[in-house]
N, C-alpha and C positions, 0 to 999 in steps of 0.2 A: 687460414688465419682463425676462423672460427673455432676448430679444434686445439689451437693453440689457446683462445678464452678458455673453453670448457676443462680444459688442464689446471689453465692460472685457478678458476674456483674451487674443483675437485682440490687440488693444494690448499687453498683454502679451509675448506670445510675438513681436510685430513688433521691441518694442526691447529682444527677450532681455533682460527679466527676469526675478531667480527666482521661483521659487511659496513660498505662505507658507511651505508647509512646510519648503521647504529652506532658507529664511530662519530660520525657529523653530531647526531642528536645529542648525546653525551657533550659533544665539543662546544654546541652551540649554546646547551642550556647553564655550561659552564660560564660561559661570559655572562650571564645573568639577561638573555633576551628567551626569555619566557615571555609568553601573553597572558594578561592580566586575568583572572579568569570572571571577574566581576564587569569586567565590558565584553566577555564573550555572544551573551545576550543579541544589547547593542551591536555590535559588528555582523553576527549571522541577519539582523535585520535591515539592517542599511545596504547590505551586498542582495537579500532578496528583494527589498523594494527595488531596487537600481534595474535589477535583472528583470523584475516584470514589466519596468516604464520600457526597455531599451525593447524587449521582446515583441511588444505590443505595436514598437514603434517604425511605422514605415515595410520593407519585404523581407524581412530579416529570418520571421518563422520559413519560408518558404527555401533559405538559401542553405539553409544545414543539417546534412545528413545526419543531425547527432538527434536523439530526445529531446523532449520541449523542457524537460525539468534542467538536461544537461545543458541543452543550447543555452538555456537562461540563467544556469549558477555562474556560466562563464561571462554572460555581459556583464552579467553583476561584480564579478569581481574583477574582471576587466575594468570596468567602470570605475570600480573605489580603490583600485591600486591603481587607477590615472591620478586622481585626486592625491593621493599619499607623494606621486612622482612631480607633480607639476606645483604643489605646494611651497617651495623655494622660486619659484617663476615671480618676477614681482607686477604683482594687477594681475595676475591669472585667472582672479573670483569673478573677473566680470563676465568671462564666459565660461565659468565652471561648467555649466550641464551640456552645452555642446562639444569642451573639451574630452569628458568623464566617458559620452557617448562615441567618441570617435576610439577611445582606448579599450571599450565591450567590443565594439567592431573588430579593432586588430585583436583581442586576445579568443576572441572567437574564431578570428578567419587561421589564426596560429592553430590552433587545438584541432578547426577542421583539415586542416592542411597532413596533421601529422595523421590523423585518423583515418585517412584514404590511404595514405600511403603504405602507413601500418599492414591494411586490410587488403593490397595486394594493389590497388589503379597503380598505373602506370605515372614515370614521373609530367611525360607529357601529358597524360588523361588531368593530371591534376594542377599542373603549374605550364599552360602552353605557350610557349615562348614570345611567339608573335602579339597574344593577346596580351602578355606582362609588358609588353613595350608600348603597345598604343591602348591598354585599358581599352579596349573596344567589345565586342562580341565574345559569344563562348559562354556553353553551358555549365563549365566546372563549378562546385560550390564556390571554392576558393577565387576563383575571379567574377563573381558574383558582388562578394563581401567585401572584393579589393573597388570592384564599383561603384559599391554604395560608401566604404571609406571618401572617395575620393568626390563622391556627390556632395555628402556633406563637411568636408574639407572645404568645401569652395566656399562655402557660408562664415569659414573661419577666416581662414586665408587667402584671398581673392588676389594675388599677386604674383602671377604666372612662372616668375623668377623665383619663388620660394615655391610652390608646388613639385618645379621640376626636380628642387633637392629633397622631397620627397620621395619622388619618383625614382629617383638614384638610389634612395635608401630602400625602399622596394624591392630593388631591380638586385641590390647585393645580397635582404635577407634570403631570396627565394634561389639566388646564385653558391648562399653557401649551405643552403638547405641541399642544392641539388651534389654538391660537392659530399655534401656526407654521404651522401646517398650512394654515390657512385666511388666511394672509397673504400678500398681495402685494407683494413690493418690501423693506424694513428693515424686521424684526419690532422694534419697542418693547423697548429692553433690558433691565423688568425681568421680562421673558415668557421672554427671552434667558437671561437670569439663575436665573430659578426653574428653567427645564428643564436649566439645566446642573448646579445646585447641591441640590436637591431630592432627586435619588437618592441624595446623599452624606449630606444630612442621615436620611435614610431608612435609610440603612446603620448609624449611629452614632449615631444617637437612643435605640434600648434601652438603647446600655450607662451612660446615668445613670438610678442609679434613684431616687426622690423622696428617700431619704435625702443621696446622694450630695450633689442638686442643691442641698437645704437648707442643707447643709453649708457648698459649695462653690458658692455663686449666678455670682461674679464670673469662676471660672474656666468653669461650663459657658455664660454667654454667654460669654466667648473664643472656646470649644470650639468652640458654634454658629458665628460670625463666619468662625470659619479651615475651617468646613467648608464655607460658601458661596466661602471664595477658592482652593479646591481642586477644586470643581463649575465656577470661573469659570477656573482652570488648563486643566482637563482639555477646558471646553468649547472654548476657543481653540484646545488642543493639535487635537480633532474638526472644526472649521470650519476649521484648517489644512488637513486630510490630505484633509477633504470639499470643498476648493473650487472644484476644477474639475466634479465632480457638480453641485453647489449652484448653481455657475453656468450650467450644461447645464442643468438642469429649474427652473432658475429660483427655488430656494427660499431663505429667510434665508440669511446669512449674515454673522458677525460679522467680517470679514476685506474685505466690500464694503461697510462702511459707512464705509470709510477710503480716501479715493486709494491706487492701486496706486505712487505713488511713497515714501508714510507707511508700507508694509509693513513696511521694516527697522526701523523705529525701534518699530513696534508688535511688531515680534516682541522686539526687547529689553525691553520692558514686560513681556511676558507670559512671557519667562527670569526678569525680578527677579520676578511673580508666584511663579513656582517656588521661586527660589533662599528667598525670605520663607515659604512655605509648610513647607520644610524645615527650614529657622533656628528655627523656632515649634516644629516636633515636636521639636527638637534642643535645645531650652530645658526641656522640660518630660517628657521620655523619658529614663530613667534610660539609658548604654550598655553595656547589659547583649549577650550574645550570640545572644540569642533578638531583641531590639530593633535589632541592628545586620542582624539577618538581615530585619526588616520593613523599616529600610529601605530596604535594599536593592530590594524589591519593589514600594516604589511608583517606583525608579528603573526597573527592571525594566516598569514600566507604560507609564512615560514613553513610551521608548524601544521599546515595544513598540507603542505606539497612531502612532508617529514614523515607525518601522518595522518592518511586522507582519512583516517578513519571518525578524525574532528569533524572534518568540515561533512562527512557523506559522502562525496564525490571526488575525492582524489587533488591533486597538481590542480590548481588555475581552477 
């Protein structure tokens, strides 16, 4: 299968075409989701204060193999794109900063998770089965990060019957993580799906709380719905920017399961994904000045995962 990528791109590059990604960027900047560049400022400084509160806080420097500058751009934005996600949640402000801190968590234990495996640990060295079930023991980063999630998860949601459907969602992102992993050729798209969309639901799952939810049934299935087409944004945006790797080592990819001639027209799909994702928070987000500064940041994400050359450091 590998050989059969390294074909599709050579074909490629034979009748100069573009790569997804430059196709995406053109497509996306077409809908008019540019980031402003006059709160660029602003936004690199609220993603680095967030990053050094979250760094600072608790065992966190100790649990990831990455750089102290890298560990920390990732709480940070981990942090302020929980904030941009749990923004439509209604009362969500009242625990903003332990919600923000639980979503550095996952988007750091995500980054660590891909970066071991990247570099050769074994899928069990890094995701081991028995410890993903009872969150118990085990040296891995990654089940480190999932213990400290879950430590201060309890301070959120202390209701042992919501916790467990945490743990279910855990239990499937690291289930379709290992599915890619051990796939040859098209991973099955709803495997595609849960590892793109899972970490998002993981980030913004605290902020309803069972009152909230009783409340409000019809809007937190919305919530859930637009958080999977945000995990399915971001994951297109990531299979874009990965597809010359992905084709080189031969692994999934949602961008080869389309003829390379279908690219343009898939990358305008996955612009209206966007442009729809934003429409939705824009419906249901008051614009206030603190709200116009979030979204900014998930433009800021965009554009940063499009081109890491914004942010310094890449994706997330």
């Amino acid at each position: 299968m590998q050989s059969v990528y390294v074909n599709v791109v050579s074909s490629m590059v034979a009748r100069d075409l573009p790569l997804p990604s430059a196709l995406l960027q053109h497509a996306i900047a077409g809908r008019g989701l540019q980031a402003d560049p006059e709160f660029a400022g602003e936004v690199t400084r609220k993603i680095a204060a967030l990053g050094r509160r979250e760094y600072t806080n608790g065992s966190l420097p100790n649990a990831s193999p990455l750089s102290a500058s890298r560990a920390e751009y990732l709480l940070g934005t981990g942090s302020a794109l929980t904030e941009f996600l749990i923004a439509p949640v209604p009362a969500s402000g009242r625990k903003g900063s332990e919600l923000a801190s639980l979503g550095g968590i996952v988007n750091l234990m995500v980054v660590v998770c891909d970066h071991l495996l990247d570099r050769g640990a074994s899928v069990d060295e890094v995701l081991p089965p028995r410890q993903l079930a009872a969150y118990g023991g085990g040296g891995s980063p990654v089940v480190i990060l999932l213990r400290e999630y879950f430590r201060r998860l309890l301070s959120v949601v202390p209701d042992g019957t919501r916790l467990y459907t945490f743990k279910k969602v855990v239990c499937r992102m690291f289930a379709a993580e290992i599915q890619t992993l051990r796939t040859d050729g098209l991973l099955p798209y709803r495997f595609w799906l849960q590892k793109s969309s899972l970490p998002f639901v993981l980030m913004a799952l605290p902020a309803w709380s069972i009152d909230a939810r009783e409340q409000a049934p019809a809007r937190y299935l919305r919530h859930l719905r637009w958080l999977f087409r945000v995990g399915r944004f971001f994951g297109a945006l990531d299979d874009a920017v990965d597809f010359l790797d992905d084709c080189s080592s031969g692994h999934p990819n949602l961008w080869n399961a389309r003829r390379e001639q279908m690219h343009g027209s898939f990358a305008q799909r996955v612009a209206n994904w966007g442009e729809h994702i934003l429409a939705t928070w824009d419906s249901l987000v008051p614009r206030t000045s603190e709200h116009i500064l979030l979204r900014e940041v998930f433009l800021h994400m965009v554009w940063g995962w499009l081109k890491p050359e914004i942010s310094g450091h890449g994706p997330w």
